[in-house]
PASEBA-1860 file (N, C-alpha, C; in nm, 3 decimals):
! residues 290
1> XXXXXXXX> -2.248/-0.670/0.522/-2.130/-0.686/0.438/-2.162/-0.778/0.322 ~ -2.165/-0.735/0.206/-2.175/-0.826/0.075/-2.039/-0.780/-0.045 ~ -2.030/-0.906/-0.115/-1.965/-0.835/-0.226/-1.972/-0.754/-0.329 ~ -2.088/-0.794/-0.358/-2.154/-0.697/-0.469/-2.131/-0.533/-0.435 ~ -2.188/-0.503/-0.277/-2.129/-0.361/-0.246/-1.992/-0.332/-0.258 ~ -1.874/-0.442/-0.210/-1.748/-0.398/-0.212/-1.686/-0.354/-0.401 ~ -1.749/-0.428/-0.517/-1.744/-0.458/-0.614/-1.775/-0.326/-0.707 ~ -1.914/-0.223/-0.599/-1.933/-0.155/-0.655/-1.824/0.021/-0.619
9> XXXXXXXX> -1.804/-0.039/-0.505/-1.686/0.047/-0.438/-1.515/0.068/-0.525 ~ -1.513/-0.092/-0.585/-1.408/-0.047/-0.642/-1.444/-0.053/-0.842 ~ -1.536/-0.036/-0.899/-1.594/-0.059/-1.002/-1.516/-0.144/-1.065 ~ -1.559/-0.306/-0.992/-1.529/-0.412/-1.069/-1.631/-0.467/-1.098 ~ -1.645/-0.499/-1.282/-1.799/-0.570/-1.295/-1.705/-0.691/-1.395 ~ -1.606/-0.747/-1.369/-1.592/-0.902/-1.402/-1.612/-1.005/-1.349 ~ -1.588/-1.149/-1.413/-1.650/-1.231/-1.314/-1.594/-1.279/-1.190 ~ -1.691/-1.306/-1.129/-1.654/-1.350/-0.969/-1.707/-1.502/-0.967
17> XXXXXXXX> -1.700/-1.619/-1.055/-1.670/-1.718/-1.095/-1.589/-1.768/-1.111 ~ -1.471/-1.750/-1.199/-1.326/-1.836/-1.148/-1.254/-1.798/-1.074 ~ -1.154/-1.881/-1.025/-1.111/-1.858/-0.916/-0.915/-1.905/-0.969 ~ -0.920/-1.806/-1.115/-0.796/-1.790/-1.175/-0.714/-1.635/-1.139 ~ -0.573/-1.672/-1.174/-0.524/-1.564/-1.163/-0.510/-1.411/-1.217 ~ -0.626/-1.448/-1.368/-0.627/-1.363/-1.417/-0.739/-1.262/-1.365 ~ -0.822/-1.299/-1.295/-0.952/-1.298/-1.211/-0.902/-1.228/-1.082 ~ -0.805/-1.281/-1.062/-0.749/-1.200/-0.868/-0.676/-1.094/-0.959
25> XXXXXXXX> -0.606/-1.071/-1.053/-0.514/-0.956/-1.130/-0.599/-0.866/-1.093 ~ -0.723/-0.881/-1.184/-0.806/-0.796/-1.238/-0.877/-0.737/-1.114 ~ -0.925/-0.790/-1.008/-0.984/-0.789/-0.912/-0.887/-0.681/-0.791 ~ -0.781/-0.714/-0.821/-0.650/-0.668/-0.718/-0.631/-0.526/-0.773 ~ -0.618/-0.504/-0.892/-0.600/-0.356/-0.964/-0.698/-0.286/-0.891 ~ -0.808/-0.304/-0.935/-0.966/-0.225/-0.897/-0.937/-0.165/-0.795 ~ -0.892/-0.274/-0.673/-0.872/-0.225/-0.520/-0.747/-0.114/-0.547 ~ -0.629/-0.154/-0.584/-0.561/-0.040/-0.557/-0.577/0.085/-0.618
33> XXXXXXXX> -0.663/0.104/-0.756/-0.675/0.217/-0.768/-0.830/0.273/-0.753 ~ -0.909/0.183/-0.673/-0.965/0.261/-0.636/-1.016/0.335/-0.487 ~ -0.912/0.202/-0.363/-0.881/0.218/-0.219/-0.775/0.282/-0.179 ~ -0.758/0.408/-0.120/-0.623/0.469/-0.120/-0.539/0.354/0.027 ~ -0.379/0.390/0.008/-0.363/0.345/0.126/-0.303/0.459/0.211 ~ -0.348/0.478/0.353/-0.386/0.615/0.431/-0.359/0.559/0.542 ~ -0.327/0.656/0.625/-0.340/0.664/0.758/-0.370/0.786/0.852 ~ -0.491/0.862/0.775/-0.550/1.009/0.767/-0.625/0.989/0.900
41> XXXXXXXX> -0.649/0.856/0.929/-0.738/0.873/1.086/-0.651/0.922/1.201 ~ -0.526/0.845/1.200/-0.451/0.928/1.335/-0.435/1.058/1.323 ~ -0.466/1.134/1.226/-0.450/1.266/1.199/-0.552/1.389/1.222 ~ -0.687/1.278/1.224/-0.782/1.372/1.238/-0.898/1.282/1.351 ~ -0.766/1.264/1.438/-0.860/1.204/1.594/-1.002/1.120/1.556 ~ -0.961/0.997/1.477/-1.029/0.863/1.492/-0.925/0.770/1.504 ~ -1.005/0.645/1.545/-0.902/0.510/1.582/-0.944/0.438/1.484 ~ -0.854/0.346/1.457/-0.810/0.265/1.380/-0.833/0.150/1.428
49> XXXXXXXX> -0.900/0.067/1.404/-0.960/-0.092/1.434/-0.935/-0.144/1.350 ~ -0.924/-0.306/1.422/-0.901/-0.425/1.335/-1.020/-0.461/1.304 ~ -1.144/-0.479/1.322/-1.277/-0.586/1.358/-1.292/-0.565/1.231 ~ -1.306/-0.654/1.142/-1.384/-0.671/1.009/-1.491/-0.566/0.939 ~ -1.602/-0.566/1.039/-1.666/-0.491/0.981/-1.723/-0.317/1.002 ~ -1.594/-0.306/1.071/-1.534/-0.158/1.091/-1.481/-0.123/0.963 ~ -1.359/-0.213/0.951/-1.270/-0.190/0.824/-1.383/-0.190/0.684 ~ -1.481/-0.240/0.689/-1.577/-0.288/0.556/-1.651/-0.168/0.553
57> XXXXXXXX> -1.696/-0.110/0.636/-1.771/0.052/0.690/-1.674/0.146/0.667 ~ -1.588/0.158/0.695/-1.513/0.255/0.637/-1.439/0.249/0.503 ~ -1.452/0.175/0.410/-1.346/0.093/0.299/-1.449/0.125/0.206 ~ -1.590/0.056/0.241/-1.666/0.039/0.152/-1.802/0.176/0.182 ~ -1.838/0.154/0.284/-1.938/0.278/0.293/-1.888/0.426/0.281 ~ -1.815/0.464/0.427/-1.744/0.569/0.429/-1.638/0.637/0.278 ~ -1.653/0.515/0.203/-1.517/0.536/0.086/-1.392/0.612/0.142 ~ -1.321/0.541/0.222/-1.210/0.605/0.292/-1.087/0.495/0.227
65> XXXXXXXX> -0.974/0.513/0.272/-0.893/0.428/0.236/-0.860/0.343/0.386 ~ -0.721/0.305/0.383/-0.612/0.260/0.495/-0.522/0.220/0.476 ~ -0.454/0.148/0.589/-0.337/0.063/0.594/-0.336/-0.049/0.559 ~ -0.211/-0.113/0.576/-0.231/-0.257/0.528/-0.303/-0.392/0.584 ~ -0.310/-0.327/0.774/-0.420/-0.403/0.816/-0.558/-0.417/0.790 ~ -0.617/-0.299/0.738/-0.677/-0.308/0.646/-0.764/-0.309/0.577 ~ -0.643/-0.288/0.446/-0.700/-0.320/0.321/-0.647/-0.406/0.277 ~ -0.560/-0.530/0.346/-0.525/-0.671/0.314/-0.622/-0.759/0.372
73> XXXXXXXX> -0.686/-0.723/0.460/-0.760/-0.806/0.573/-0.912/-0.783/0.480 ~ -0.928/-0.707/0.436/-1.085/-0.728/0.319/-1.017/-0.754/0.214 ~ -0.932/-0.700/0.115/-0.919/-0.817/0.023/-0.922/-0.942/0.061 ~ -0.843/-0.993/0.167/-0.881/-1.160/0.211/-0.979/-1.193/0.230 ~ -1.102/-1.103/0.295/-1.256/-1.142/0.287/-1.289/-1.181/0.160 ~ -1.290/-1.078/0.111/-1.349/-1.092/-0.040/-1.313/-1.194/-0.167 ~ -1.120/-1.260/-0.122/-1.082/-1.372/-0.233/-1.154/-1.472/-0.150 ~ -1.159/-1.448/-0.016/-1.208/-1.602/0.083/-1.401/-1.613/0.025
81> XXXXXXXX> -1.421/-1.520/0.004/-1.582/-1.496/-0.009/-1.557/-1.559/-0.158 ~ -1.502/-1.515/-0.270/-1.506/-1.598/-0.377/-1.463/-1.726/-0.410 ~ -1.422/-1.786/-0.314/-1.329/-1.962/-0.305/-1.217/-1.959/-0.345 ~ -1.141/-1.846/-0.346/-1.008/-1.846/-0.297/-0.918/-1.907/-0.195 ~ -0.854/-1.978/-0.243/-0.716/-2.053/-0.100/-0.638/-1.919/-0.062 ~ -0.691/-1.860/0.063/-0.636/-1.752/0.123/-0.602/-1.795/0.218 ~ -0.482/-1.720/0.308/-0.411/-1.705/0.428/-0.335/-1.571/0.432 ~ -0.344/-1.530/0.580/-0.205/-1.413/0.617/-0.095/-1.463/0.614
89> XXXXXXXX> 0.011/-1.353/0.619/0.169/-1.359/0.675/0.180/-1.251/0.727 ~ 0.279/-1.242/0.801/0.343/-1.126/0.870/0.449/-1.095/0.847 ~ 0.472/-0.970/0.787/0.602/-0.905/0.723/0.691/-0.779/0.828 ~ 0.797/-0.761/0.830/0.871/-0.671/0.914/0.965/-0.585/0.770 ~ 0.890/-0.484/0.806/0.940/-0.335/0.704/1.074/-0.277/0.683 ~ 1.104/-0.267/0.562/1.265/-0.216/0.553/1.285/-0.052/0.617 ~ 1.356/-0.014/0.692/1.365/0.139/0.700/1.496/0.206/0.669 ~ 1.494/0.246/0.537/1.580/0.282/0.436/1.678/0.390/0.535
97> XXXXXXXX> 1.647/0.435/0.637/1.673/0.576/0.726/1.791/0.518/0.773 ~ 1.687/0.439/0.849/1.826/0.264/0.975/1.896/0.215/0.895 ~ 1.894/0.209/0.778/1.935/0.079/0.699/1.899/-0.047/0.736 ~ 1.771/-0.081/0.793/1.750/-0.187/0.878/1.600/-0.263/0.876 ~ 1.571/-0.344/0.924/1.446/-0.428/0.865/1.361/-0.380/1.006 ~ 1.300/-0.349/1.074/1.191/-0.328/1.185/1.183/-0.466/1.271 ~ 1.164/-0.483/1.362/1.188/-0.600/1.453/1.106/-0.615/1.531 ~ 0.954/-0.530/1.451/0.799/-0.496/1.539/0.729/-0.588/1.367
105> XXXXXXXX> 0.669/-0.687/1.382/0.608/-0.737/1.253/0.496/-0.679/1.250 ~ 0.498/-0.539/1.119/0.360/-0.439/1.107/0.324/-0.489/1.006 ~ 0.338/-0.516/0.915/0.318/-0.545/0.785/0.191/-0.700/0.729 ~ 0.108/-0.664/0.759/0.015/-0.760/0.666/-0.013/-0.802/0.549 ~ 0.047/-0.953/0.480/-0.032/-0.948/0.364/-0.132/-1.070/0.312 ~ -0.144/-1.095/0.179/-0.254/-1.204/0.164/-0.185/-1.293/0.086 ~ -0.127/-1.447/0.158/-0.098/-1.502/0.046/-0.227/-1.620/-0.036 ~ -0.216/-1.649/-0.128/-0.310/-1.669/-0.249/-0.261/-1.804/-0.331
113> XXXXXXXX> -0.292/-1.975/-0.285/-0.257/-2.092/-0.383/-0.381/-2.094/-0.478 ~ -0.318/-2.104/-0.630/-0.417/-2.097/-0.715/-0.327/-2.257/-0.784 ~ -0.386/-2.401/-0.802/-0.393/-2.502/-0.886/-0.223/-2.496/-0.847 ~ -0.195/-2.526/-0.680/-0.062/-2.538/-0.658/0.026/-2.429/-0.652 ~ 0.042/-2.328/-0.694/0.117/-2.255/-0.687/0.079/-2.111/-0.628 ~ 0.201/-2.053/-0.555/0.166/-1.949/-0.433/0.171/-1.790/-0.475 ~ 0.067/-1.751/-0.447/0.100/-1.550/-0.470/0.129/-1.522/-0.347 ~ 0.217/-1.377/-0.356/0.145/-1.317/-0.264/0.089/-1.161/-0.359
121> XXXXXXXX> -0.045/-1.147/-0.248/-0.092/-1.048/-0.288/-0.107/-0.921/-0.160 ~ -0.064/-0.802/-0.208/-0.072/-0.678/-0.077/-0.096/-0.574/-0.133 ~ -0.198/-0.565/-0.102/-0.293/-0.421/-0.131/-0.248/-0.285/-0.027 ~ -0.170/-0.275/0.039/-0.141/-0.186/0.145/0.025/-0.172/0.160 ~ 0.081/-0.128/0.104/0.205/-0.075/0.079/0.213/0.108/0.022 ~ 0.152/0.101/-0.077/0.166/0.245/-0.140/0.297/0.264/-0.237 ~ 0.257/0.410/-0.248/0.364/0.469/-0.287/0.423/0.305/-0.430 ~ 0.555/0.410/-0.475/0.617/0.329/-0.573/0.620/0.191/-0.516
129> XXXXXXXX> 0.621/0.100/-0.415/0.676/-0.010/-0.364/0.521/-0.094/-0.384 ~ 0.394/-0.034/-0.421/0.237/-0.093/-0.442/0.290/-0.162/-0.552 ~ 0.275/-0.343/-0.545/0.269/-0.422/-0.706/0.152/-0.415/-0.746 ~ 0.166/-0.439/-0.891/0.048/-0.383/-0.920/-0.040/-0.531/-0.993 ~ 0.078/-0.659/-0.966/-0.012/-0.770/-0.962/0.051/-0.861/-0.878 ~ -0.035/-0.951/-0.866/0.036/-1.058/-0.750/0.135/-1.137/-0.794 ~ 0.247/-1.200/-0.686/0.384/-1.193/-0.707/0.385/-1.344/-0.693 ~ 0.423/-1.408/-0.796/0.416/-1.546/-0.757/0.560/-1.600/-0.636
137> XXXXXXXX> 0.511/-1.673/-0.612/0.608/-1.643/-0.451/0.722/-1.767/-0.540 ~ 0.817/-1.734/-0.565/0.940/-1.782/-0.587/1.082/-1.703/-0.585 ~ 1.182/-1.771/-0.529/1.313/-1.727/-0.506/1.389/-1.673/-0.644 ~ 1.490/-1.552/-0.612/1.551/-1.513/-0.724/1.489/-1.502/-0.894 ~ 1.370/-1.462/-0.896/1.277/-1.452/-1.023/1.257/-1.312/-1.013 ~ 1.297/-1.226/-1.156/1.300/-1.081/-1.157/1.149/-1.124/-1.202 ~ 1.075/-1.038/-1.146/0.918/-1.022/-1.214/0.845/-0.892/-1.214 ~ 0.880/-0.818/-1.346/0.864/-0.705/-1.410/0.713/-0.625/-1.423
145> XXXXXXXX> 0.696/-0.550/-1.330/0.516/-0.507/-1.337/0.583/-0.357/-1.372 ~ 0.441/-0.247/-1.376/0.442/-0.148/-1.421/0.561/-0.045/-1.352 ~ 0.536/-0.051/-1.197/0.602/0.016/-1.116/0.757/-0.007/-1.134 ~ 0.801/-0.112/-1.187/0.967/-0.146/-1.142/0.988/-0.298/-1.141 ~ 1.082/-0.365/-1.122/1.093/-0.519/-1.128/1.139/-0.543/-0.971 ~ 1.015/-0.625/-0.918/1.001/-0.687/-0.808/1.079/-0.819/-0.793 ~ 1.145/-0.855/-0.706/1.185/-0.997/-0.674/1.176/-1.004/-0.563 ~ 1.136/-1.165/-0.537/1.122/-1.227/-0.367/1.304/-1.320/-0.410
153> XXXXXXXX> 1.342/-1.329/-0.259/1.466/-1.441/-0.246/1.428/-1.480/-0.144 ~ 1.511/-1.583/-0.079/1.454/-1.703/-0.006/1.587/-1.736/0.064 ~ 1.639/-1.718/0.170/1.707/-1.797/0.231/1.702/-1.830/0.414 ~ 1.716/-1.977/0.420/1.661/-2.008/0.537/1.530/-2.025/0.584 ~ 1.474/-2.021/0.498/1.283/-2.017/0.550/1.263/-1.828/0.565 ~ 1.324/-1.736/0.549/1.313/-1.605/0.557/1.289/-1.536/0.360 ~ 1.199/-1.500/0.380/1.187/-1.417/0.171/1.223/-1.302/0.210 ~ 1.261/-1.219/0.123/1.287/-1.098/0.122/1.258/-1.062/-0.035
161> XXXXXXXX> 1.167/-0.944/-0.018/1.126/-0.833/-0.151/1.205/-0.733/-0.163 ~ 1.248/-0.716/-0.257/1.291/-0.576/-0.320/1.225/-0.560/-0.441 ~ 1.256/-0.400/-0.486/1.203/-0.357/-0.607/1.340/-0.277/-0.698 ~ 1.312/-0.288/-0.789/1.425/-0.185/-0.895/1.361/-0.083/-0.940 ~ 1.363/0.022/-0.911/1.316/0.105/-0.994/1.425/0.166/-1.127 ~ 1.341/0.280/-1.202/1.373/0.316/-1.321/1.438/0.444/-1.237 ~ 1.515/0.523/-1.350/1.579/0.666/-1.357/1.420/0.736/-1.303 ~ 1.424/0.865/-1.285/1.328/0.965/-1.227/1.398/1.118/-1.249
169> XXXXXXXX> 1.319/1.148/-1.323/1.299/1.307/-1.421/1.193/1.380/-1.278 ~ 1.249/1.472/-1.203/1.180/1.537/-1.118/1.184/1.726/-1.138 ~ 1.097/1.767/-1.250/1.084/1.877/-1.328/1.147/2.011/-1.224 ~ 1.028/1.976/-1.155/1.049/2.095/-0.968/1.160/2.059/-0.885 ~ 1.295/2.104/-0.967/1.436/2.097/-0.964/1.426/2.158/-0.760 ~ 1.373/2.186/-0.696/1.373/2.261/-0.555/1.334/2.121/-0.498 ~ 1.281/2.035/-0.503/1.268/1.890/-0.434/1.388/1.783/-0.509 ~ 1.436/1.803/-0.539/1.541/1.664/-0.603/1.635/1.641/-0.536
177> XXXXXXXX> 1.646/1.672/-0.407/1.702/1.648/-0.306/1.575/1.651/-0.140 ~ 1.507/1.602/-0.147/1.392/1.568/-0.089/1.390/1.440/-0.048 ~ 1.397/1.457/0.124/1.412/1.348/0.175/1.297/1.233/0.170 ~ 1.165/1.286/0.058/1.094/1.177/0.010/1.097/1.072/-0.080 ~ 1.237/1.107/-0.170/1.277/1.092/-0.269/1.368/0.967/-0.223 ~ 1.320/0.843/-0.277/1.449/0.730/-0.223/1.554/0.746/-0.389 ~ 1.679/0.740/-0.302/1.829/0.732/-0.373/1.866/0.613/-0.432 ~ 1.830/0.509/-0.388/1.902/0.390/-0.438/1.779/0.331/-0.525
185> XXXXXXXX> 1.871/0.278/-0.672/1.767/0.226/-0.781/1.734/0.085/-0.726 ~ 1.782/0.017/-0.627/1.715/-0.126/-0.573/1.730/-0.110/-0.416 ~ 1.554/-0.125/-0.393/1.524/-0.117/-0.212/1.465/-0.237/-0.230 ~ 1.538/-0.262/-0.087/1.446/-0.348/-0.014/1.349/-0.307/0.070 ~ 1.237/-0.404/0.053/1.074/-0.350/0.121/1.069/-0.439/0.211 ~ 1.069/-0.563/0.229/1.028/-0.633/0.372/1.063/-0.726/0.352 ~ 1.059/-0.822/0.484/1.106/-0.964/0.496/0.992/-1.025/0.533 ~ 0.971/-1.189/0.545/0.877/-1.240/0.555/0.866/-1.393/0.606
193> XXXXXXXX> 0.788/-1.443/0.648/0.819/-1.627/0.649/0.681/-1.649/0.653 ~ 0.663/-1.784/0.634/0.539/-1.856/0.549/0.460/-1.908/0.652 ~ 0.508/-1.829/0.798/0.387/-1.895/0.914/0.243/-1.822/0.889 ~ 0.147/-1.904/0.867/0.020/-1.864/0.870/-0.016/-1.764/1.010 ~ -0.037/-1.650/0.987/-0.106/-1.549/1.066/-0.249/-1.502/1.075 ~ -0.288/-1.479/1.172/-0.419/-1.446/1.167/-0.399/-1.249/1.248 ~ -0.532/-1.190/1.197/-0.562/-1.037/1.251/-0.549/-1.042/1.355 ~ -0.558/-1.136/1.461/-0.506/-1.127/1.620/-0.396/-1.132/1.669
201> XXXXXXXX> -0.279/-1.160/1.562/-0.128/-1.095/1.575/-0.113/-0.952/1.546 ~ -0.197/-0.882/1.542/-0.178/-0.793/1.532/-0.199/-0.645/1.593 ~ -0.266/-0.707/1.701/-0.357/-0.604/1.745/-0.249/-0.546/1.854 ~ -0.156/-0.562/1.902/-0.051/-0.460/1.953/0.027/-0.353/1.887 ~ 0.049/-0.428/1.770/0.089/-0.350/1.635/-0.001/-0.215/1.598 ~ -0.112/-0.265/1.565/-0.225/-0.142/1.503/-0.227/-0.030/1.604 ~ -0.214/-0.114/1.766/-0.190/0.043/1.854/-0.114/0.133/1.915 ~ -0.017/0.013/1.859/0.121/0.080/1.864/0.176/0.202/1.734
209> XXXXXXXX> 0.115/0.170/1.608/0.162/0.237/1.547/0.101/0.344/1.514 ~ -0.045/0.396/1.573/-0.128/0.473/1.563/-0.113/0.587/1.673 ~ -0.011/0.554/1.768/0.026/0.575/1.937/0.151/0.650/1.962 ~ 0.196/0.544/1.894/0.427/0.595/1.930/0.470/0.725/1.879 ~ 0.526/0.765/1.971/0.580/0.905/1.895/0.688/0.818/1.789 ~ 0.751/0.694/1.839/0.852/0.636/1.742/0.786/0.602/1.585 ~ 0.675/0.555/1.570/0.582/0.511/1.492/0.601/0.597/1.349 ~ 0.644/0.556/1.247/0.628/0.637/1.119/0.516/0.707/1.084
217> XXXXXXXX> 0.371/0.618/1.168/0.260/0.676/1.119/0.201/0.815/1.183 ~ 0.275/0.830/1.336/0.234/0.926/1.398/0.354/1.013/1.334 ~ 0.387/1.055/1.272/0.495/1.161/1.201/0.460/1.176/1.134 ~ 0.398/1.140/0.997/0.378/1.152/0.885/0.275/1.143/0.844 ~ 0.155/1.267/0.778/0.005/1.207/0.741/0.005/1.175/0.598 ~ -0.066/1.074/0.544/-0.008/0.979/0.442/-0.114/0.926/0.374 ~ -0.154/0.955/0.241/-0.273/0.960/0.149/-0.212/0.922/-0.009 ~ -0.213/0.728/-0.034/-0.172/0.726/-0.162/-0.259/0.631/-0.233
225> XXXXXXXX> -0.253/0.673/-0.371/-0.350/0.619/-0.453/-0.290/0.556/-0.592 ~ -0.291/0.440/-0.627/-0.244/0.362/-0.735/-0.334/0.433/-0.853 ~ -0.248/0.485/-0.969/-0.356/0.537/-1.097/-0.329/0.428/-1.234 ~ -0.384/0.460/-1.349/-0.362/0.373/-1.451/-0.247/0.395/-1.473 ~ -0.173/0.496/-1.458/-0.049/0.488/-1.519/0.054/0.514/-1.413 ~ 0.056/0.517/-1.310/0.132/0.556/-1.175/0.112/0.550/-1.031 ~ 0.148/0.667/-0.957/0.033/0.692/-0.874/0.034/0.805/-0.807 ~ -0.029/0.870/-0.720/-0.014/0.981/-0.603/-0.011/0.968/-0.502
233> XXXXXXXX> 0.077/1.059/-0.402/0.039/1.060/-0.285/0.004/1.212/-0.240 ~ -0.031/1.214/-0.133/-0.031/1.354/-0.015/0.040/1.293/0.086 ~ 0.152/1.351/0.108/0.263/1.349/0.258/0.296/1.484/0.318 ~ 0.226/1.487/0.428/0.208/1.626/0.473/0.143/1.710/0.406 ~ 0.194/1.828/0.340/0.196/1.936/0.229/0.224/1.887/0.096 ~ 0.265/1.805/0.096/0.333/1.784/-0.008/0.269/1.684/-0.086 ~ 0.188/1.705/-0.247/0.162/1.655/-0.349/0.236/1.596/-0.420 ~ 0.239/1.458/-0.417/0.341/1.385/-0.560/0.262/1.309/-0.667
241> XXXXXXXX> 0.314/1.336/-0.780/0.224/1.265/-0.898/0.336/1.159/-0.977 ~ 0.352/1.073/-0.961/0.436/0.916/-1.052/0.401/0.887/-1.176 ~ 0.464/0.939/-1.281/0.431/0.852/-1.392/0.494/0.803/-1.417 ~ 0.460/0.613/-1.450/0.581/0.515/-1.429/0.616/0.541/-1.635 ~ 0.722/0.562/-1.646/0.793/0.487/-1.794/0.733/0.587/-1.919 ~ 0.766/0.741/-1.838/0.673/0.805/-1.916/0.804/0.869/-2.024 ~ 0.919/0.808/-2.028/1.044/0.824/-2.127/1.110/0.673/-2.074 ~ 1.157/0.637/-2.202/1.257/0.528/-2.177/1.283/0.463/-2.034
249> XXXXXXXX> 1.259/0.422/-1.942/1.379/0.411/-1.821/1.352/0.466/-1.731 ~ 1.223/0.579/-1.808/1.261/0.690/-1.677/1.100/0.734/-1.626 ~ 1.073/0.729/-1.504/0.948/0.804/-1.462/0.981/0.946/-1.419 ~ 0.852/0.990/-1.434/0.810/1.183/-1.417/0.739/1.169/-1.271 ~ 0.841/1.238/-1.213/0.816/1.282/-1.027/0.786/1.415/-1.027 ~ 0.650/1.435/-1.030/0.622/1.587/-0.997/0.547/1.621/-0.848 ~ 0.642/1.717/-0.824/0.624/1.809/-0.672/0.514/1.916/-0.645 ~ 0.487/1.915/-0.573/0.375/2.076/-0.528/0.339/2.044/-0.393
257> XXXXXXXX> 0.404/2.181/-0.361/0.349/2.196/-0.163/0.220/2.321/-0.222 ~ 0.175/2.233/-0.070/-0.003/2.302/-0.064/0.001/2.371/0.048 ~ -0.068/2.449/0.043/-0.093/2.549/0.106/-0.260/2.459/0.205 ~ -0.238/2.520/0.334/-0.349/2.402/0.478/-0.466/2.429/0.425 ~ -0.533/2.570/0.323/-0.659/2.521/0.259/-0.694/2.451/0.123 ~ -0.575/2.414/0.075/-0.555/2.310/-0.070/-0.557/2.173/0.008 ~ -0.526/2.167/0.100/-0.575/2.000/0.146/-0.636/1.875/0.157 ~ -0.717/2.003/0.209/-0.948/1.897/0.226/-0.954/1.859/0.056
265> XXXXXXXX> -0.934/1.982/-0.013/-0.987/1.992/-0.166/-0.906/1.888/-0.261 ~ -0.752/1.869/-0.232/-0.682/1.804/-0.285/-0.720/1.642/-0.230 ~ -0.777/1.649/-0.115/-0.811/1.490/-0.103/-0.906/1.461/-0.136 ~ -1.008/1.542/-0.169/-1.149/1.495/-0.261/-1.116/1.467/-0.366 ~ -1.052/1.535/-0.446/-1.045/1.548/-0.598/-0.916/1.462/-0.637 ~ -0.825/1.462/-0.580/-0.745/1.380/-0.628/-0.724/1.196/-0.576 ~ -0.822/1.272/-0.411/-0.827/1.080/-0.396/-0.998/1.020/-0.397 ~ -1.056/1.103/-0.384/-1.194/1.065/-0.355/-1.233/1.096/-0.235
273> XXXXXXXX> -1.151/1.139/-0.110/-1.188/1.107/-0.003/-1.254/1.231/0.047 ~ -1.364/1.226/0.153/-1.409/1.356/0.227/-1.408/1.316/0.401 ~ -1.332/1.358/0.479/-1.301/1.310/0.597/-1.426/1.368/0.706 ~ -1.454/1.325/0.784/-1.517/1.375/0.869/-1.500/1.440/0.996 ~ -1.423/1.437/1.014/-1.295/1.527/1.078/-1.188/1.618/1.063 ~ -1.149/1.718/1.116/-1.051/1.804/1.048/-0.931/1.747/1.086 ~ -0.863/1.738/0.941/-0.730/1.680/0.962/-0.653/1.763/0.984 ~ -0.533/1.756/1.063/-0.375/1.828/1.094/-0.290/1.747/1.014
281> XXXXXXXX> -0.240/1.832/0.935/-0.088/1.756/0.809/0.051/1.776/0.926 ~ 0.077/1.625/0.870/0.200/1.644/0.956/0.287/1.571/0.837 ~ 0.455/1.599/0.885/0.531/1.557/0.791/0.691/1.539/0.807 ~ 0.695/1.498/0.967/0.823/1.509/1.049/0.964/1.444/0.907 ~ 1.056/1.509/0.910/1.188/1.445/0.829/1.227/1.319/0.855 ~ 1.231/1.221/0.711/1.295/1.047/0.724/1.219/0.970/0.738 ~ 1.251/0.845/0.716/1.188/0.729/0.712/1.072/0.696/0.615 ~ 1.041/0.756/0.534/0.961/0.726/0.434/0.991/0.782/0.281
289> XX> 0.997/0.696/0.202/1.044/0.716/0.071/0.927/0.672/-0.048 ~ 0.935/0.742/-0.136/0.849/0.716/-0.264/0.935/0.653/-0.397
END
């Protein structure tokens, strides 16, 4: 495991000398558009491990993507490898379906003190809800990135994220009522508190959610990729392409179901990935929104 390989994985050639925020920005982009976040292994009968340098073999060698366990858990290698003030948290997921926050803490991320003051940074979200820079951790502060305007609030020792998104122009008038499609212009994404966590809170989680028929991940096979100007996913059959602010206000949501031999081909070419296993698309109704 070196950086230089992870560096060349996500073609970042800036410096890895300061240890500023403009430096983790720049560094944090790379990863998301060039690490998908996936959960294509439960799909095509491999397991999913926590151990470090599983995740670094498949992230970095394999060029595969993942979840937020991770691809938060090597970004934290890699700010910790550059003298970064890193630590985990543990987040519990909004489920727009329930109307309700999850009460299983799946959610990993990296928080980040740079000269006093706190990020957080999470490479493993996806879809529209991926920031696309790190969020300086303060209460009631709208803070406006490409995707939509993010805010953390704070009450009781508990944060909570939401995002705003813009209007959405969805051309392929036959999905605009598509239960992938979230309705409300402000979601909430997760809750959080500032106890330092480590990858060994987690390891009931990772097999639980790779396992449960209840599990979002065993329902849904799930392939998304942050681009310069948006992003994509694969959910099930189904191709989505995001362009954030591509009119006033408004992003371009374009649809296309694939047909089971456009699949393999659509995940090479549109994410990079070549699996080594034959995947089964799955794409059970609810609980996941773009």
């Amino acid at each position: 495991m070196n950086l230089e390989e992870y560096f060349a994985r996500t073609g970042y050639k800036g410096s890895t000398e300061k240890q500023d925020l403009e430096t983790l920005t720049d560094i944090f982009q790379h990863h998301i558009r060039a690490v998908p976040f996936e959960n294509l292994s439960i799909h095509c009968g491999e397991k999913i491990t926590l151990e470090l340098e599983q995740v670094y073999n498949k992230i970095v060698r394999r060029k595969r993507g993942g979840w937020c366990m991770e691809n938060n858990q090597l970004l934290g290698w890699v700010l910790k490898g550059l003298g970064y003030d890193t630590s985990f948290l543990g987040a519990y997921v909004f489920n727009p379906h329930q109307n309700a926050y999850a009460t299983l803490m799946t959610h990993l991320v990296v928080k980040v003190v740079i000269d006093g003051k706190a990020y957080v940074v999470d490479g493993g979200f996806g879809v529209s809800y991926q920031m696309w820079q790190p969020m300086e951790l303060v209460s009631g502060k709208d803070q406006p990135q490409a995707p939509g305007v993010f805010r953390f609030t704070e009450k009781n020792g508990v944060w909570y994220l939401e995002k705003m998104r813009r209007k959405q122009y969805i051309p392929n008038q036959s999905f605009c009522n598509s239960d992938l499609l979230e309705k409300k212009e402000c979601r909430k994404v997760y809750m959080f508190s500032l106890e330092p966590r480590t990858v060994e809170d987690f390891r009931f989680q990772c097999t639980y959610l790779q396992t449960s028929p209840d599990s979002l991940f065993t329902k849904k096979s799930i392939c998304t990729l942050q681009t310069t100007d948006g992003f994509r996913a694969l959910i099930g059959w189904t191709l989505t392409e995001t362009t954030y602010n591509y009119k006033e206000n408004m992003d371009l949501v374009e649809f296309v179901t694939l047909e089971d031999e456009e699949v393999e081909k659509t995940l090479k070419e549109k994410f990079n990935i070549t699996l080594e296993r034959k995947l089964v698309p799955i794409n059970v109704k609810g609980s996941y929104t773009i």
